[in-house]
C-alpha positions as CSV (number, residue, x, y, z in Angstrom):
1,X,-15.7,7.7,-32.7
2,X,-17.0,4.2,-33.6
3,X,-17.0,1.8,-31.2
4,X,-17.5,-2.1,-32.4
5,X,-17.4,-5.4,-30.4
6,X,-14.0,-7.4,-31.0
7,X,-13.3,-11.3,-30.5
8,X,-10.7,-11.2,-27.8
9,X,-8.7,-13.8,-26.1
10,X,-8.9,-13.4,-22.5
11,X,-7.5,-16.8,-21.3
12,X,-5.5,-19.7,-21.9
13,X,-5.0,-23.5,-21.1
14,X,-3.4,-26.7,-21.7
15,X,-3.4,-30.4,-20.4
16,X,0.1,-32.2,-21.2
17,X,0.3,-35.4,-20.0
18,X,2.9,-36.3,-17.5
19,X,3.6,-39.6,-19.4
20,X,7.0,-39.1,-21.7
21,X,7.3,-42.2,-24.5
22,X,10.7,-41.3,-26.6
23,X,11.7,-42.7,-29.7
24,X,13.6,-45.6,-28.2
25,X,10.5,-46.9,-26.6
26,X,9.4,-48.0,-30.0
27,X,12.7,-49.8,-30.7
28,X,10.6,-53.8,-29.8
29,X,8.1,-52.5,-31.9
30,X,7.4,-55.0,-35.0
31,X,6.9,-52.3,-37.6
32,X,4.8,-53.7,-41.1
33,X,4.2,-52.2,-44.3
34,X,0.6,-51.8,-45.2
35,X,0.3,-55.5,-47.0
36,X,1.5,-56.7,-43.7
37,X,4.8,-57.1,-45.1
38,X,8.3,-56.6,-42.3
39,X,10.8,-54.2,-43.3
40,X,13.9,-54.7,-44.6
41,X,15.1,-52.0,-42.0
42,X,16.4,-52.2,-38.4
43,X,14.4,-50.5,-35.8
44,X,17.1,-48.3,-35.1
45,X,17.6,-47.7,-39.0
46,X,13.8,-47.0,-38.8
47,X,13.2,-44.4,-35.8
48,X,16.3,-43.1,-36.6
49,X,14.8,-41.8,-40.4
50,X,11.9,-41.0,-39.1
51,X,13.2,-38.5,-36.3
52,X,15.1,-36.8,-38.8
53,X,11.7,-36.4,-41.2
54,X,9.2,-35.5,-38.2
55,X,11.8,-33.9,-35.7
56,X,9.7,-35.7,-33.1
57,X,12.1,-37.3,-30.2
58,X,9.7,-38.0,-28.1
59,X,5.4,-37.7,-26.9
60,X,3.0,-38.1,-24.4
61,X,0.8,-40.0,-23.6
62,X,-2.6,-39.8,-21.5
63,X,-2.6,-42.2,-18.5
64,X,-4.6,-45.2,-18.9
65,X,-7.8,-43.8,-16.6
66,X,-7.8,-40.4,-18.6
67,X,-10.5,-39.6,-21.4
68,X,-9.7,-37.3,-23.8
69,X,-12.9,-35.4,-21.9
70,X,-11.2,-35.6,-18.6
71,X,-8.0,-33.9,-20.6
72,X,-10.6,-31.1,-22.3
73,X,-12.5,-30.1,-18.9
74,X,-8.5,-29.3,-17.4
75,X,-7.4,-27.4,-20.0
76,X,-10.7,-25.7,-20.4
77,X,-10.9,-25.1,-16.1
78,X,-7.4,-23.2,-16.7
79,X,-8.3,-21.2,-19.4
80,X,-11.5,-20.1,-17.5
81,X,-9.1,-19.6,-14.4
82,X,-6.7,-17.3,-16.8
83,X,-9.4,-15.6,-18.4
84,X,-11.1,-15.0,-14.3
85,X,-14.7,-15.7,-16.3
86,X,-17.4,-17.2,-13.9
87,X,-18.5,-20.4,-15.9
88,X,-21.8,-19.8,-15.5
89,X,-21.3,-16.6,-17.5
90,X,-20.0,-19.0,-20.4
91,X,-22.1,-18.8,-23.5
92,X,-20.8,-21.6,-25.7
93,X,-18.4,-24.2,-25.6
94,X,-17.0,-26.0,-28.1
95,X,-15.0,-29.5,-28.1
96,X,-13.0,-30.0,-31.2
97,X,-11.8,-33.9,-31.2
98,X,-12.3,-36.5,-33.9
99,X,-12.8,-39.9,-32.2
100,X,-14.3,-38.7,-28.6
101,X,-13.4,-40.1,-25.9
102,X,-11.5,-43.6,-26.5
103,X,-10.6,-46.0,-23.2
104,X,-7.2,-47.6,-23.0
105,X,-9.2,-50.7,-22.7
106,X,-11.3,-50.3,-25.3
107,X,-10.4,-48.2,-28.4
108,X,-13.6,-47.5,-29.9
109,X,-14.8,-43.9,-30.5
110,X,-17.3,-42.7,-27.6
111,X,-19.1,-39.6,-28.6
112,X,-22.8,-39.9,-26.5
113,X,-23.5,-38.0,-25.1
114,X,-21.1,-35.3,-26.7
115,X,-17.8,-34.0,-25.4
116,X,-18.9,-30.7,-24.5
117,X,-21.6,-31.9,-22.8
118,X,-19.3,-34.1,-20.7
119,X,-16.8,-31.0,-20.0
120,X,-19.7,-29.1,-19.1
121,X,-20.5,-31.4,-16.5
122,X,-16.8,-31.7,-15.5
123,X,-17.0,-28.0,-14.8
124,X,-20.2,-28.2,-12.6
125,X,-21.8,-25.5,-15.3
126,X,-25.7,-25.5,-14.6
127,X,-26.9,-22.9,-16.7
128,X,-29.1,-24.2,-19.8
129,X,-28.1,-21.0,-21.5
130,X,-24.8,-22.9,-22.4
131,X,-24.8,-24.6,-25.3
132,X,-22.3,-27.5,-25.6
133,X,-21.2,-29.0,-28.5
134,X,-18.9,-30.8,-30.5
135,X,-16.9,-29.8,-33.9
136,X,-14.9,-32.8,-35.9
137,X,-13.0,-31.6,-38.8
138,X,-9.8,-33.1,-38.5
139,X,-6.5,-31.8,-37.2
140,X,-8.1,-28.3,-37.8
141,X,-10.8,-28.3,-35.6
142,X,-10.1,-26.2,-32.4
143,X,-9.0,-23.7,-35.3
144,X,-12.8,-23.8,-36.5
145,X,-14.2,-23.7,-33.8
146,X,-12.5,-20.2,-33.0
147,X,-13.9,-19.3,-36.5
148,X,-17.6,-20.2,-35.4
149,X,-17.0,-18.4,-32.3
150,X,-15.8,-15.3,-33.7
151,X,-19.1,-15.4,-35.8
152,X,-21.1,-15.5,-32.7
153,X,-19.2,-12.7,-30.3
154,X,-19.5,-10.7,-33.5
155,X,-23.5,-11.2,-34.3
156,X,-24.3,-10.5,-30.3
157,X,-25.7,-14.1,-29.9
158,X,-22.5,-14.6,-27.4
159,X,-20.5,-12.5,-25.1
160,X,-18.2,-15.1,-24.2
161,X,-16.7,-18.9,-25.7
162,X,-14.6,-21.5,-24.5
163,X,-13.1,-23.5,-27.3
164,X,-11.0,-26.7,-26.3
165,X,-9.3,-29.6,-28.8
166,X,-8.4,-32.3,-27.3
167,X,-7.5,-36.0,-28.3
168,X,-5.9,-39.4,-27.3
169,X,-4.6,-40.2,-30.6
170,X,-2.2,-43.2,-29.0
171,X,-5.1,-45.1,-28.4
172,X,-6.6,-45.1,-32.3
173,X,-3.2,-45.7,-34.5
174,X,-1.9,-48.9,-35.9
175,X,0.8,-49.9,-33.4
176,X,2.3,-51.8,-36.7
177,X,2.4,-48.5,-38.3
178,X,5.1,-46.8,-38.2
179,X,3.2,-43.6,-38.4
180,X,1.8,-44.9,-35.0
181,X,5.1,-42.8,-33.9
182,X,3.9,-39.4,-34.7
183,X,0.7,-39.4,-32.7
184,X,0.4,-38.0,-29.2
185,X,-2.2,-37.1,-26.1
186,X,-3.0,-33.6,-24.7
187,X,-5.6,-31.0,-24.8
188,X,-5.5,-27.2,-25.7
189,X,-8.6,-24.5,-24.4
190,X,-9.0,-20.6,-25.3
191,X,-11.7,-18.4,-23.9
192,X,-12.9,-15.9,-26.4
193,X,-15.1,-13.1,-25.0
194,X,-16.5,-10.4,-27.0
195,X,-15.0,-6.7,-26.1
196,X,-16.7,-3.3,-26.9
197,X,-13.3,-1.2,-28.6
198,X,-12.6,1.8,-31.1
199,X,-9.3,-0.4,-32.0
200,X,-9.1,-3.2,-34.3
201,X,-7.5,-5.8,-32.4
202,X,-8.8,-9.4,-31.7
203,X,-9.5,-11.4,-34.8
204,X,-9.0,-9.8,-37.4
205,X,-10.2,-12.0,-40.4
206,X,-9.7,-15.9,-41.2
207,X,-10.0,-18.1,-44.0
208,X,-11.2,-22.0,-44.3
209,X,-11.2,-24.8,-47.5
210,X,-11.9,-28.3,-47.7
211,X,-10.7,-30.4,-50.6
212,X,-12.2,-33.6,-50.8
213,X,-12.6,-34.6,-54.7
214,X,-9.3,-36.4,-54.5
215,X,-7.7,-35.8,-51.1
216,X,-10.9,-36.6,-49.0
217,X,-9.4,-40.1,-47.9
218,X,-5.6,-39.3,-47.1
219,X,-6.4,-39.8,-43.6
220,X,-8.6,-42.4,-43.2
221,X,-9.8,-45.4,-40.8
222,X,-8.5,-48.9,-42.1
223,X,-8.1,-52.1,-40.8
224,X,-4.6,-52.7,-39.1
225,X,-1.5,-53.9,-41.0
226,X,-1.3,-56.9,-39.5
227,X,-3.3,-59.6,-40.6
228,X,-3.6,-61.3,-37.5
229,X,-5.2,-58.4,-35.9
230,X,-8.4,-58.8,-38.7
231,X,-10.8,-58.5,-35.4
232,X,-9.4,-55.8,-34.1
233,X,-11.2,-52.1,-34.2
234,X,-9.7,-49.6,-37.3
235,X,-7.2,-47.8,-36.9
236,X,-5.7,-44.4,-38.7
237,X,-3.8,-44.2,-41.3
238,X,-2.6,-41.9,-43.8
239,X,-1.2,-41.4,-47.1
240,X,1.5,-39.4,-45.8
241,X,3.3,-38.3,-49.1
242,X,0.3,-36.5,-50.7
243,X,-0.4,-35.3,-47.4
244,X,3.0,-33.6,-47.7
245,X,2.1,-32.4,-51.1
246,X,-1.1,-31.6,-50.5
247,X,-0.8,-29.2,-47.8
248,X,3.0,-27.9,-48.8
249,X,0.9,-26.9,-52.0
250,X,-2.4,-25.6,-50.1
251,X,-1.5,-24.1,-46.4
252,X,0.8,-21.3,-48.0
253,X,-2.4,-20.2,-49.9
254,X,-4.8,-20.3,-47.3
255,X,-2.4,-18.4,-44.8
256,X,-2.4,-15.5,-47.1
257,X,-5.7,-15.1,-48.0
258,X,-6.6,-14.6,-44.4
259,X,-3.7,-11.5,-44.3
260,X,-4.4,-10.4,-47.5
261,X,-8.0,-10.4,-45.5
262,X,-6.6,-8.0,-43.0
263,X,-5.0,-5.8,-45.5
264,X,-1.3,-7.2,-43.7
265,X,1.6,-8.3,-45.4
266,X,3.9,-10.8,-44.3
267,X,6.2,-8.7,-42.7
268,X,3.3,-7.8,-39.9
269,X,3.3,-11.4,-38.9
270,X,5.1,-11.4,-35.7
271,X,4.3,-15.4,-35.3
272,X,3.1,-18.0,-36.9
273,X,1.4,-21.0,-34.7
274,X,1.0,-23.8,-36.8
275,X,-0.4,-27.5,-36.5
276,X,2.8,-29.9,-36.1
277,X,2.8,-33.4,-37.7
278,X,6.1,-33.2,-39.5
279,X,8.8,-30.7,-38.8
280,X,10.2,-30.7,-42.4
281,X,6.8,-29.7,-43.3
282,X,6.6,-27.0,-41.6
283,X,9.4,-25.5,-42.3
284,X,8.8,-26.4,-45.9
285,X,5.6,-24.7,-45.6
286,X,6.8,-21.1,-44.0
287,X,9.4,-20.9,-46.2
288,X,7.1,-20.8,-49.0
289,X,4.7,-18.4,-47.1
290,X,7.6,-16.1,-47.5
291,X,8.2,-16.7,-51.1
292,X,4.6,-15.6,-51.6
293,X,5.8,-12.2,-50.4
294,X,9.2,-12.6,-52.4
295,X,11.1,-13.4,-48.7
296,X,14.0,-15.6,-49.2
297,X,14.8,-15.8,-45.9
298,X,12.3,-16.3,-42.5
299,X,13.1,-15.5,-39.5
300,X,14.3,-18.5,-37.0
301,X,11.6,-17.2,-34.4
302,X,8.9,-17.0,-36.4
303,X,7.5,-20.6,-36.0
304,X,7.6,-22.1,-32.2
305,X,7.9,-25.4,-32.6
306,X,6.6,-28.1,-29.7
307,X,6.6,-31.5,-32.0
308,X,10.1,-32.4,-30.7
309,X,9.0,-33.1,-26.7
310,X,4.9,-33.2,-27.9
311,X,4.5,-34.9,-31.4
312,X,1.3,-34.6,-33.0
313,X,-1.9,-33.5,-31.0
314,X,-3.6,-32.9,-33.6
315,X,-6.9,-30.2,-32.4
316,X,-4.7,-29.7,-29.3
317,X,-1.6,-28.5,-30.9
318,X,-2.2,-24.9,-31.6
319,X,-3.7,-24.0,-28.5
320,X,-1.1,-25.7,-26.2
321,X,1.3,-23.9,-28.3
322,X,-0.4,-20.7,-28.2
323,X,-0.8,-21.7,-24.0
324,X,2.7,-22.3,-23.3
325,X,3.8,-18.7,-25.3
326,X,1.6,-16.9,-23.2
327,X,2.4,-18.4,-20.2
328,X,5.7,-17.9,-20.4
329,X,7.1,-21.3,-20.7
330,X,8.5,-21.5,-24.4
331,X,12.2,-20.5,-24.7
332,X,12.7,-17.6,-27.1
333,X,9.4,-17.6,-28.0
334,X,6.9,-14.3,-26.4
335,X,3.8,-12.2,-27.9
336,X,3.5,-8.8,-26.9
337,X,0.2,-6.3,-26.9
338,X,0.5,-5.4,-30.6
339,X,1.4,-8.6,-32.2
340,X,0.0,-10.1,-35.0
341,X,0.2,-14.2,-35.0
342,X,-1.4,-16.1,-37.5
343,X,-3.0,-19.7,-36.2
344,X,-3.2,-22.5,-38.9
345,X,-3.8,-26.3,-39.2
346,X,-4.4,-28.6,-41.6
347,X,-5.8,-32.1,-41.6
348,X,-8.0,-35.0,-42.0
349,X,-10.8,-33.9,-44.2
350,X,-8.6,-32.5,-46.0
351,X,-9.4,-28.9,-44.5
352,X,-7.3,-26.3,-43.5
353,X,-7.7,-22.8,-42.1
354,X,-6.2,-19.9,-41.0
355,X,-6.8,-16.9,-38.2
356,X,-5.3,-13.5,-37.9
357,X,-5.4,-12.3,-34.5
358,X,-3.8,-8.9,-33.6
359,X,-3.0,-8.9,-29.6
360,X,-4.8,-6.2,-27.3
């Protein structure tokens, strides 16, 4: 019998802010179009659309003396706790984020020294042997950074990984935007550690792209809306209805190359873990994931959905998601030894990839 090192997930961990902001906190909010421009909409009129778009009722948001580091070193201290790893065993870890860490006071992007190295100090690591860096590629990017990890426990150059995503995105949107709605705090962590097995569990193939002829700038950092504001730092913003398009056209794709990969089909697929910015999206998207495989219908259960309480995360998404299945705390919503889930984001870049993971 063959024996052959697997990428498993042995632990799991999340930092969700204890600050809720719901929809109706945004109701004083003066709201512009891009030109700086008011609506001709209520506030109420306003929210009211967009809750019915996004699904999002309501965020959180990181307390004012919280990094997004502090956040990343939490979640990434439970997973280690989950996974009962000694830190000092830890071979790699890896801080997804895309504007490091940003202070309430002062929103501009802090990235030296790096995230992980700042986590790494957090966790009172001392051993030089772990190497500490940090992966920007959009919404996607704790998705990568399990990619790069799996390449690693695979190769023998790692026996175990701690990937983390975490963000303040509240503190870099356009409060004029009305977009400015959808973002939200948190951080997400997963230890990967590689495990000597005659089965084929663990990661079981992945897929990545990056389009960015025409759709490099949908996401982007502008000036605000508000022409009084002309001093103040960029902010996000995004093109959100070739976003739609673009990954409505795009993620279904991507998601089955990585089964067709694994030689699964899409009735294997017990869940599907995927990045939430717009619930209508979503949906959009799995549905036509099952049309790919000639599926009118998908099951309810097959997409846990957190952007109704959460918003949008962006790298922390997936693994909070992932966290909160596993720990037990999402209504409904449970993976067994056996199960195949498929973990999937898209974003800024634009990028998007896909993981098969088969449970032990």
């Amino acid at each position: 019998m063959t024996h052959s090192y697997r990428s498993i997930i042995t632990g799991t961990g999340s930092y969700i802010p204890p600050k809720k902001v719901t929809n109706n906190d945004f109701l004083n909010r003066t709201f512009l179009n891009a030109d700086g421009s008011p609506f001709d909409k209520t506030n109420e009129e306003i929210i009211q659309k967009f809750e019915e778009i996004t699904g999002i009722k309501e965020r959180r948001y990181a307390a004012d003396d919280i990094l997004a580091s502090d956040m990343a070193a939490e979640a990434g201290g439970n997973a280690l706790q989950d996974a009962e790893l000694d830190p000092e065993e830890l071979d790699y870890i890896i801080v997804a984020h895309n504007f490091g860490d940003v202070r309430a006071d002062n929103p501009v992007t802090d990235m030296v020294p790096s995230l992980a190295s700042r986590v790494k100090q957090k966790l009172e690591i001392e051993s030089p042997n772990c190497v500490a860096y940090d992966l920007p590629f959009g919404c996607p990017g704790w998705t990568q950074g399990i990619i790069q990890s799996n390449y690693y426990l695979q190769s023998g150059d790692a026996s175990s990984c701690l990937v983390i995503g975490t963000e303040t995105l509240s503190r870099i949107c356009d409060p004029n935007d009305r977009d400015s709605m959808i973002y939200a705090d948190g951080a997400g962590a997963t230890v990967l550690e590689s495990k000597k097995t005659d089965k084929e569990i663990g990661i079981l193939s992945h897929a990545a792209r990056t389009d960015a002829k025409e759709e490099a700038y949908f996401l982007r950092m502008e000036p605000p809306f508000d022409p009084k504001m002309a001093d103040a730092p960029l902010y996000m913003h995004m093109n959100g209805r070739k976003l739609y398009q673009y990954a409505l056209t795009n993620v279904p794709d991507l998601v089955k190359s990585s089964l067709d990969k694994a030689d699964l089909d899409f009735e294997d697929v017990h869940k599907v873990l995927i990045h939430q910015a717009n619930a209508k999206m979503d949906e959009a998207i799995i549905q036509r994931l099952g049309k790919l495989y000639g599926k009118e219908d998908v099951p309810d259960d097959l997409m846990p959905m957190t952007i109704s309480w959460l918003g949008n995360t962006s790298v922390a998404t997936v693994p909070t998601l992932l966290d909160l299945i596993l720990g037990g705390k999402m209504d409904d919503h449970h993976i067994h030894s056996g199960d195949v889930i498929v973990l999937s984001s898209v974003g800024a870049g634009m990028n998007i990839n896909s993981v098969v993971y088969e449970t032990p």
